[in-house]
BAKOL-959225 format. One record per residue: residue number from 1; z negated, x negated, y negated of N, C-alpha, C in turn. Coordinates in nm, 3 decimals, decimal comma. Each point is the difference from the previous one (the first is absolute). Example, Ala and Ser with C-alpha at 12.3 -4.5 7.8 and 13.67 -1.06 7.14 Angstrom:
% BAKOL-959225
NODE;1;-0,780;-1,319;0,569;0,000;0,089;-0,119;0,000;-0,090;-0,120
NODE;2;0,072;0,035;-0,105;-0,006;-0,082;-0,119;-0,073;0,077;-0,109
//
This chain:
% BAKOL-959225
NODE;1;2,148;3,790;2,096;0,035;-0,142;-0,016;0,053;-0,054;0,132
NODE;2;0,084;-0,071;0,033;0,071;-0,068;0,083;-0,084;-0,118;0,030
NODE;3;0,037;-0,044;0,140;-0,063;-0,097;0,113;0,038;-0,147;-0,114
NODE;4;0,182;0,052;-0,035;0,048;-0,147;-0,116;-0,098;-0,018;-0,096
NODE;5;0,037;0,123;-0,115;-0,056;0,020;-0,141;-0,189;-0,079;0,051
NODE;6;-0,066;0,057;0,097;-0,127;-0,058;0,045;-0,033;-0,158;-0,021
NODE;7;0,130;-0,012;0,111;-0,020;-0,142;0,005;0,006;-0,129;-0,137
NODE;8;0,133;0,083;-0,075;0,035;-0,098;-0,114;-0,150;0,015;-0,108
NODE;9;0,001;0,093;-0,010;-0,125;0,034;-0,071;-0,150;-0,121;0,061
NODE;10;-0,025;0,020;0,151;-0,099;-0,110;-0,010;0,044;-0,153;0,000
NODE;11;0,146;0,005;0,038;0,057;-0,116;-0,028;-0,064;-0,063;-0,204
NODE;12;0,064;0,085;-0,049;-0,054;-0,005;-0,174;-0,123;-0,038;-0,017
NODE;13;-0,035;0,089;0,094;-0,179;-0,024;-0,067;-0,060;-0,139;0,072
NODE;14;0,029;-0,043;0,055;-0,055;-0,153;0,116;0,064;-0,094;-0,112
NODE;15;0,175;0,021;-0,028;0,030;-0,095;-0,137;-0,071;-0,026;-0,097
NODE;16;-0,041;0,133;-0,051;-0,050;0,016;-0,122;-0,173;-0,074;-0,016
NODE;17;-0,037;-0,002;0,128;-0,184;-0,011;0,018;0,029;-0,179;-0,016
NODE;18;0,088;-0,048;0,066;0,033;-0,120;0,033;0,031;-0,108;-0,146
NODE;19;0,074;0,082;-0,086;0,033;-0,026;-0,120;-0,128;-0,051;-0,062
NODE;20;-0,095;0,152;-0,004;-0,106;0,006;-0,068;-0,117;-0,117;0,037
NODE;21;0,003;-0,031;0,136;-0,104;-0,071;-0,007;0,041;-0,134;0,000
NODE;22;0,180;-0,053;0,022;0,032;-0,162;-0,043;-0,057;0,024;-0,184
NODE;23;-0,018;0,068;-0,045;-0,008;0,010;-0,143;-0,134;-0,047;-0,083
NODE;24;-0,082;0,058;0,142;-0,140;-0,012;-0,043;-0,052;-0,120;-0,018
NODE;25;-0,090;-0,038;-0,097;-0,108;-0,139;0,048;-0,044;-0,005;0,091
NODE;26;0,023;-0,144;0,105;-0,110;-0,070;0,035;-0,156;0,032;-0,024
NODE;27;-0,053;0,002;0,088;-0,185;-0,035;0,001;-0,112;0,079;0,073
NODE;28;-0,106;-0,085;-0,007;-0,099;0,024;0,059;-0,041;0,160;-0,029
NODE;29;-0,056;0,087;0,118;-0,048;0,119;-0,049;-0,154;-0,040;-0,043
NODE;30;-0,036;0,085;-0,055;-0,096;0,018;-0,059;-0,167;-0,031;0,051
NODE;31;0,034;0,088;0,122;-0,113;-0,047;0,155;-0,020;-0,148;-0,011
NODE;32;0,112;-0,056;-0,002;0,002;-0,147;0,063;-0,098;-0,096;-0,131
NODE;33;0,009;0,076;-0,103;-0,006;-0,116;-0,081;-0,210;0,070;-0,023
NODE;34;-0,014;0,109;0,021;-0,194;0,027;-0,020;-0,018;-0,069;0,148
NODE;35;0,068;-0,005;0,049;-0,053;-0,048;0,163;-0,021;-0,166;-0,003
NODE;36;0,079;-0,079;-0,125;-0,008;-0,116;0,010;0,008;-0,078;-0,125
NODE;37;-0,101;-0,070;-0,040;-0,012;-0,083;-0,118;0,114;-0,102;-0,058
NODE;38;0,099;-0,024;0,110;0,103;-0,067;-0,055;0,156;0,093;-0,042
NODE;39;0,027;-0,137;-0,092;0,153;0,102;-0,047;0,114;-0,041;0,103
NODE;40;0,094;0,108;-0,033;0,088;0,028;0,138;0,157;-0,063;-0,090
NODE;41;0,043;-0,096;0,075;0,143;0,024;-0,113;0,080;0,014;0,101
NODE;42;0,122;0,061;-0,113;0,103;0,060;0,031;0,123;-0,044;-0,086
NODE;43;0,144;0,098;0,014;0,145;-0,070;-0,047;0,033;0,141;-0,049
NODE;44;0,059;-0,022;-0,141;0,092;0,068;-0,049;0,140;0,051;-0,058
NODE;45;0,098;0,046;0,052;0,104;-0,065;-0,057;0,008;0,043;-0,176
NODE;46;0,082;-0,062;-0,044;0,011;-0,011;-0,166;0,180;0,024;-0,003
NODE;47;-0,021;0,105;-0,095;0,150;0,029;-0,053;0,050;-0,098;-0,088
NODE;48;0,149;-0,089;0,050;0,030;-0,057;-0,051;-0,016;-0,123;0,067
NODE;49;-0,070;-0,089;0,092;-0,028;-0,057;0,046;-0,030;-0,043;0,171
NODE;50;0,060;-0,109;0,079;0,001;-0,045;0,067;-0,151;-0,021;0,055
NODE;51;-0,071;-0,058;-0,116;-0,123;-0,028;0,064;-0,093;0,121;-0,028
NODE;52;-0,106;-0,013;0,133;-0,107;0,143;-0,008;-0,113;-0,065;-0,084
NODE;53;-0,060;0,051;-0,019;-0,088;0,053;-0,095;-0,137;-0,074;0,116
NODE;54;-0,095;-0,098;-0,007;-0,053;0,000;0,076;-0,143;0,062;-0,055
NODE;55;-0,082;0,093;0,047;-0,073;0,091;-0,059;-0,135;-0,003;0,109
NODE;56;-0,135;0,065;-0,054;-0,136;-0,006;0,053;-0,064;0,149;-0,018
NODE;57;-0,055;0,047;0,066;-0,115;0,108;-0,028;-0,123;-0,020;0,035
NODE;58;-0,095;0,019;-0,082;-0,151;-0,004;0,051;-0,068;0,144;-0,029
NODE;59;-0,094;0,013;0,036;-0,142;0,112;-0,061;-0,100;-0,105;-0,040
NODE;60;-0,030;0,102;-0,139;-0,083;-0,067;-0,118;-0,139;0,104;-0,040
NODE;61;-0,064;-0,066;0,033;-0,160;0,123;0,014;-0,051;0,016;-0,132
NODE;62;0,080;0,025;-0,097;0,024;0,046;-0,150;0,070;0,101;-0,018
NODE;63;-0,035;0,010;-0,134;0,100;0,136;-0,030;0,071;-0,059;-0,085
NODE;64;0,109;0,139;0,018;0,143;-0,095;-0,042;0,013;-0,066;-0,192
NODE;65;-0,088;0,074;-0,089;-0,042;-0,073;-0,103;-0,039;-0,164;0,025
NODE;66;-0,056;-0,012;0,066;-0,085;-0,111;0,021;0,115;-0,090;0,032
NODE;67;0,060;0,034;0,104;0,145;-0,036;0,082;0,085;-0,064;-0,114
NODE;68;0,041;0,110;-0,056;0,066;-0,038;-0,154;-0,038;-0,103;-0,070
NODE;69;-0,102;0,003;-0,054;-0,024;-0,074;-0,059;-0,049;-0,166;0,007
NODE;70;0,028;-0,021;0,185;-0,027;-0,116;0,034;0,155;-0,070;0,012
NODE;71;0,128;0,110;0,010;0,130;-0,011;0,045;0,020;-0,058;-0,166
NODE;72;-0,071;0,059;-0,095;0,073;0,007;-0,122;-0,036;-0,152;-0,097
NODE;73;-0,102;-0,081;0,072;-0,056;-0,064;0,001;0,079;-0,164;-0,011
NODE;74;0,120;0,010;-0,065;0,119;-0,052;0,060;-0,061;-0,158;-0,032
NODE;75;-0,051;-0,030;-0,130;-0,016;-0,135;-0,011;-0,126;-0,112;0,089
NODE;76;-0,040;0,144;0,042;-0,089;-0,084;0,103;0,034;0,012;0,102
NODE;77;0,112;-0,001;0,107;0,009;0,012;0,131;0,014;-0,150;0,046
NODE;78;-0,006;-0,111;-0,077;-0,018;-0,101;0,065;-0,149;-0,034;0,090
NODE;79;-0,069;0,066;-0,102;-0,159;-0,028;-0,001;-0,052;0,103;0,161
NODE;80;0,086;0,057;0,028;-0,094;0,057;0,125;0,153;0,091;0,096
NODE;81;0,128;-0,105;-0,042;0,057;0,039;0,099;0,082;-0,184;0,080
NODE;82;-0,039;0,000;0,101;-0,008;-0,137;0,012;0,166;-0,074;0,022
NODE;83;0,096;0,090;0,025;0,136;-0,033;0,023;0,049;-0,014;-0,137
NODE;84;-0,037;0,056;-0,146;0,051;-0,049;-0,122;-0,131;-0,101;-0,046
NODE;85;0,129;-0,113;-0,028;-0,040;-0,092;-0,102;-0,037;-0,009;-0,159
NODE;86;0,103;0,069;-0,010;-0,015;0,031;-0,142;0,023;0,132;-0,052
NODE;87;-0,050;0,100;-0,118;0,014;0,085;-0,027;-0,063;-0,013;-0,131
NODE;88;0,089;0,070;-0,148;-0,065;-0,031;-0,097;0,088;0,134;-0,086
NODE;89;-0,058;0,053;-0,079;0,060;0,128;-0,103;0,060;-0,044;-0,090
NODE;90;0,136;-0,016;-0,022;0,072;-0,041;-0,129;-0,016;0,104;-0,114
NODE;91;0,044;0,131;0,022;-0,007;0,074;-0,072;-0,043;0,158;0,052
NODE;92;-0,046;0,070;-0,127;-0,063;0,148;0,067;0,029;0,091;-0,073
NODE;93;0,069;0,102;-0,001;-0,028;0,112;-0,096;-0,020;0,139;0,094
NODE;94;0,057;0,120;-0,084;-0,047;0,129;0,057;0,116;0,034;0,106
NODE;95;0,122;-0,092;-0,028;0,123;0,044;0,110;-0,012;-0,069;0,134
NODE;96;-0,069;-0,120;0,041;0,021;-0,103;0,059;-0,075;-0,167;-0,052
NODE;97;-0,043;-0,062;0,137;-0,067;-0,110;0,031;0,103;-0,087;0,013
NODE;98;0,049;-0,116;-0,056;0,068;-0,088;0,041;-0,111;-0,147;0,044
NODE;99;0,012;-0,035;0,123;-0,106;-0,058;0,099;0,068;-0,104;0,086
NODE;100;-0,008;-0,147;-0,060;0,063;-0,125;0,086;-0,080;-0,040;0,149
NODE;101;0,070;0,040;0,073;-0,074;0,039;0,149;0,072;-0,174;0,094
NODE;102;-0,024;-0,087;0,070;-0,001;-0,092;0,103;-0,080;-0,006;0,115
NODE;103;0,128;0,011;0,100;-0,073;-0,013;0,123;0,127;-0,071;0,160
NODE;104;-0,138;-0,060;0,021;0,096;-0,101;0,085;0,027;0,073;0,122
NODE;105;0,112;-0,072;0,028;0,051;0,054;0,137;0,035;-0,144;0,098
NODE;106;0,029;0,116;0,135;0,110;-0,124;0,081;-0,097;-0,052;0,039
NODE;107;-0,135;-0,028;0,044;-0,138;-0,068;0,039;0,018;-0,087;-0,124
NODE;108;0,032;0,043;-0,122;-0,079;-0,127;-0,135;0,116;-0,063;-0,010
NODE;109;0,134;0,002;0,081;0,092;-0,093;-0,047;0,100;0,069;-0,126
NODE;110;-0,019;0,050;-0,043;0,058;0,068;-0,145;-0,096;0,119;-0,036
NODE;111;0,020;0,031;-0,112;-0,043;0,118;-0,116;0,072;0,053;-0,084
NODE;112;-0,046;0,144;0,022;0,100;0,055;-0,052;-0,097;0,031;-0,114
NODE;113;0,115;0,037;-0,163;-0,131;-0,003;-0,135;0,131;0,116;-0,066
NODE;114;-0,068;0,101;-0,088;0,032;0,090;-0,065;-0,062;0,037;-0,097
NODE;115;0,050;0,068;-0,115;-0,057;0,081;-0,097;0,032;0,139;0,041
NODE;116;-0,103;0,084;0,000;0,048;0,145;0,073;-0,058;0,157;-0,093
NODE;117;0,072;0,018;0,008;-0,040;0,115;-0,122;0,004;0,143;0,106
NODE;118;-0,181;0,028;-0,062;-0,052;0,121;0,141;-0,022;0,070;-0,150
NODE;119;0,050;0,146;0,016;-0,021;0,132;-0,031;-0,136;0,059;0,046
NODE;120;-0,074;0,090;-0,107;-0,094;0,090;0,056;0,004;0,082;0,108
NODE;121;-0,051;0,057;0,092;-0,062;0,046;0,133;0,076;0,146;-0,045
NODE;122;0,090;0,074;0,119;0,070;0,112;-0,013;-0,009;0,105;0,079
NODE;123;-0,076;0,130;-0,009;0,021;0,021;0,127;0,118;0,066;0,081
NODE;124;0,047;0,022;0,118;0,074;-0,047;0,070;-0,047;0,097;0,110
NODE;125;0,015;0,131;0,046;-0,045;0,065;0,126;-0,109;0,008;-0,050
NODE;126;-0,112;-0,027;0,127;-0,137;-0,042;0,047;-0,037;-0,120;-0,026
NODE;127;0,064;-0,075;-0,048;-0,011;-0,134;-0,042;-0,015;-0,060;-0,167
NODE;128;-0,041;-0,086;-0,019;0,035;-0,072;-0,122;0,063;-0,127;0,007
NODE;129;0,091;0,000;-0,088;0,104;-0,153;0,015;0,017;-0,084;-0,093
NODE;130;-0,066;-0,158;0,045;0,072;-0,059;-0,126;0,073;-0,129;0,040
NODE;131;0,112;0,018;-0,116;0,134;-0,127;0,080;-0,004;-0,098;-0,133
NODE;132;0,011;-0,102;0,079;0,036;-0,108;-0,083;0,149;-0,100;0,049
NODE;133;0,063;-0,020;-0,144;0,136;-0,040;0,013;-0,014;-0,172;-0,086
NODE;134;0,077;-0,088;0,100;0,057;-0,121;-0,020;0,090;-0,024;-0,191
NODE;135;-0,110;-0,035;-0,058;0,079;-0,045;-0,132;0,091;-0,141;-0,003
NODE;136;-0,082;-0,046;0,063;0,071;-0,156;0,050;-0,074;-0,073;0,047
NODE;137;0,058;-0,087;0,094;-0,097;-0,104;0,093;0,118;-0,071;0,083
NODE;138;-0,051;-0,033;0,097;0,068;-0,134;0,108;0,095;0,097;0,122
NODE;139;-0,006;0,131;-0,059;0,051;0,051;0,143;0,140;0,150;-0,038
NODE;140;0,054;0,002;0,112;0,089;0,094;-0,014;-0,069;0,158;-0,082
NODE;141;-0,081;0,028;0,068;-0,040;0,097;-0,004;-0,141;0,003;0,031
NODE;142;-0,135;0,076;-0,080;-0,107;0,048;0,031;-0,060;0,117;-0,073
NODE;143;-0,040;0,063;0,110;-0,023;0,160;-0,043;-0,167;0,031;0,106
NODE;144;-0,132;0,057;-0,073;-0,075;0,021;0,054;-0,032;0,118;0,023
NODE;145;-0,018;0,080;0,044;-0,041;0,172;0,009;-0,158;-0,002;0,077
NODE;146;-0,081;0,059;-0,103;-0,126;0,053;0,080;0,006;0,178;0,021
NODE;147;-0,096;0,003;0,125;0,013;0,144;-0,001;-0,117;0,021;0,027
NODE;148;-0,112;0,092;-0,119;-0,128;0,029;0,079;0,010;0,163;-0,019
NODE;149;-0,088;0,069;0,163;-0,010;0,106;0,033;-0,150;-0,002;0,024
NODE;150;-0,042;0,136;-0,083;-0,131;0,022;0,055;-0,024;0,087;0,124
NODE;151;-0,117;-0,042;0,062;-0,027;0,077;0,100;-0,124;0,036;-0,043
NODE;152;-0,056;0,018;-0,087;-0,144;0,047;-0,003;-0,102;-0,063;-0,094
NODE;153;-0,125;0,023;-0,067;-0,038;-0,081;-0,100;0,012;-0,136;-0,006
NODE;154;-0,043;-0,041;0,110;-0,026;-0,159;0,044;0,071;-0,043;0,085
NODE;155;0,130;0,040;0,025;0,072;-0,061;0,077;0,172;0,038;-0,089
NODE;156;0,071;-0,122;0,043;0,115;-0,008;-0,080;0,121;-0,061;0,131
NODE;157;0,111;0,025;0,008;0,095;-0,120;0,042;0,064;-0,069;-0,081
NODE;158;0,008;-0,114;-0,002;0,111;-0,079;-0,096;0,081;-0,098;0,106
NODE;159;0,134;0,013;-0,062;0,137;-0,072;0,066;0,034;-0,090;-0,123
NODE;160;0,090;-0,082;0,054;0,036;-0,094;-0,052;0,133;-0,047;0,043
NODE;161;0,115;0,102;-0,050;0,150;-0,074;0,049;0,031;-0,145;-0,096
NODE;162;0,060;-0,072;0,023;0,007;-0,143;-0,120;0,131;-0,013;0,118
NODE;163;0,137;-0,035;-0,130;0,089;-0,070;0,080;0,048;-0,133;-0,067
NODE;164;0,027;-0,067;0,064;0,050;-0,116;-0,094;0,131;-0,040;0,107
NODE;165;0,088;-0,057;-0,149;0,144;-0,060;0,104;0,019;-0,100;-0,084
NODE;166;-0,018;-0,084;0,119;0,006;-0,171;-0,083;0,149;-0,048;-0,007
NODE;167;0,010;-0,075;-0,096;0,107;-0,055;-0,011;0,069;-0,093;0,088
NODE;168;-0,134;-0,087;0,058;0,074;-0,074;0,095;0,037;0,084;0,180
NODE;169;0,102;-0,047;0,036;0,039;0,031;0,127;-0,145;0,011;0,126
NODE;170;-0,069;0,116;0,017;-0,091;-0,010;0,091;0,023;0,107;0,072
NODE;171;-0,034;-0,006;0,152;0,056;0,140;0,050;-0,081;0,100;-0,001
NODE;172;0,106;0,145;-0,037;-0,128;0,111;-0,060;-0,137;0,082;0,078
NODE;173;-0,036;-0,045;0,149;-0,049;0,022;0,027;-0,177;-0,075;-0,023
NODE;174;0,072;-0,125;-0,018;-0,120;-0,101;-0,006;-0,036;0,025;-0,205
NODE;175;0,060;0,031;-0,089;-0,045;0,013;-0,098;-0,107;0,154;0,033
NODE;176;0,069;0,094;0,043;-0,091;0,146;0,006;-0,120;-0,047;0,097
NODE;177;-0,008;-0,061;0,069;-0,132;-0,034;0,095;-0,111;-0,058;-0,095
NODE;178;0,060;-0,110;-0,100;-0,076;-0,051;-0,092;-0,089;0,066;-0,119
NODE;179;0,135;0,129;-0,018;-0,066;0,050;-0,099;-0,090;0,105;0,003
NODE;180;0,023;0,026;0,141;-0,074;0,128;0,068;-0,126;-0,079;0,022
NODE;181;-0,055;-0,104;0,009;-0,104;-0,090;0,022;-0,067;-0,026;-0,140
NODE;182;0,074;-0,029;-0,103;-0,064;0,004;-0,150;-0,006;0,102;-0,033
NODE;183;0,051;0,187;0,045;-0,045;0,092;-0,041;-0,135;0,051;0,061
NODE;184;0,007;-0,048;0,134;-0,102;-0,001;0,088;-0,158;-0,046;-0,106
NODE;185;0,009;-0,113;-0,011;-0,116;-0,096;-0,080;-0,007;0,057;-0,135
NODE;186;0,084;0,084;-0,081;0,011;0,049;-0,078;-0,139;0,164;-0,047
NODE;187;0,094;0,049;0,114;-0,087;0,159;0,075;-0,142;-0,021;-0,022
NODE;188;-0,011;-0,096;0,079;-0,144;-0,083;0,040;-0,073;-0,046;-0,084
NODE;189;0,022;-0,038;-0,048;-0,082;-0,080;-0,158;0,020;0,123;-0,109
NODE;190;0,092;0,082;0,035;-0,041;0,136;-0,134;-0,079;0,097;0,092
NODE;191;0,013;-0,003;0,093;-0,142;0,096;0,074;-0,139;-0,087;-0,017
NODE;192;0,007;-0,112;0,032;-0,120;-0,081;-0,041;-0,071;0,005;-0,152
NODE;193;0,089;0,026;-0,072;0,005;-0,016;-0,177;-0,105;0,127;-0,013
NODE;194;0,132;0,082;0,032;-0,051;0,204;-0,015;-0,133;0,027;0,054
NODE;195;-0,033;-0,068;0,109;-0,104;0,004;0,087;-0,117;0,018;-0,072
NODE;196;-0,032;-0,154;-0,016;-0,057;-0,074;-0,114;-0,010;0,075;-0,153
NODE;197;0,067;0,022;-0,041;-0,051;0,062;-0,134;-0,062;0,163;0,028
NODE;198;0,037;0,083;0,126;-0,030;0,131;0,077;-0,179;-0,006;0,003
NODE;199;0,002;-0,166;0,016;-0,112;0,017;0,087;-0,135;-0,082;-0,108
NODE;200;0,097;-0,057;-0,108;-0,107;-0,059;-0,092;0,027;0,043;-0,138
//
């Protein structure tokens, strides 16, 4: 092999690593989050879209059943997640939850309100996923993605990407800060939920 052929070759491979990891998610490792009771948020970008994805991870001292079933919990997330106002089950069958979700933004000076239709839990890698899509509401666009990974009987991670793109003119950094803050409170109150039923 040649001193060239060498070089272009690690030239490729530094491209190629570089590619791979603009590609990757955002987030907290894993360490960070048994080392500390609070959730970590983070930004994602979204295909198709300008605005990121403002997103949360916590560790949940449940197992990921438990996890589930506090995530799945859709008509009650008003009741013990303190950033939604409202949350109520329109309809349910075996394909999908359709679930009228409100929650204020902007420090309380608007709210954003949707009907959102979340699919059953998929798995996905090492992971299980469940997304919920914008049927209609006040906003351009809203799309929720949970992601829980087990680490072990009693311990779970759950994320929380949520993007929303409002209709009115706001700049996109200050909407993803917001929403990364209601996914934040989100995390939190379903680790609190999961906790709680783990433990009673």
């Amino acid at each position: 092999m040649t001193h060239t052929t060498a070089r272009t070759l690690a030239l490729a491979l530094t491209l190629l690593t570089a590619v791979a990891s603009a590609g990757s998610k955002q987030g907290p490792k894993d360490e960070q989050l048994l080392a500390n009771r609070n959730a970590v948020r983070y930004e994602v970008a979204v295909p198709d879209s300008g605005v990121k994805a403002g997103a949360a991870r916590v560790h949940v001292r449940a197992s990921l059943n438990t996890v589930r079933k506090a995530v799945a919990d859709l008509g009650n997330y008003a009741a013990f997640i303190s950033k939604f106002k409202k949350s109520k089950v329109l309809a349910r069958s075996k394909k999908h939850v359709d679930v009228y979700l409100e929650v204020p933004i902007l420090k309380g000076t608007a709210k954003v309100w949707a009907v959102v239709r979340v699919t059953p839990a998929k798995k996905v890698g090492d992971s299980e996923v469940i997304v919920g899509k914008m049927l209609q509401g006040n906003v351009e666009r809203l799309e929720a993605t949970w992601r829980l990974r087990s680490l072990g009987e009693h311990s779970t991670i759950l994320d929380l990407e949520l993007l929303i793109v409002p209709k009115i003119p706001v700049p996109n950094s200050l909407v993803t800060g917001e929403v990364a803050y209601a996914a934040d409170k989100a995390v939190t109150g379903l680790r609190n939920r999961a906790e709680a039923l783990s433990s009673g």
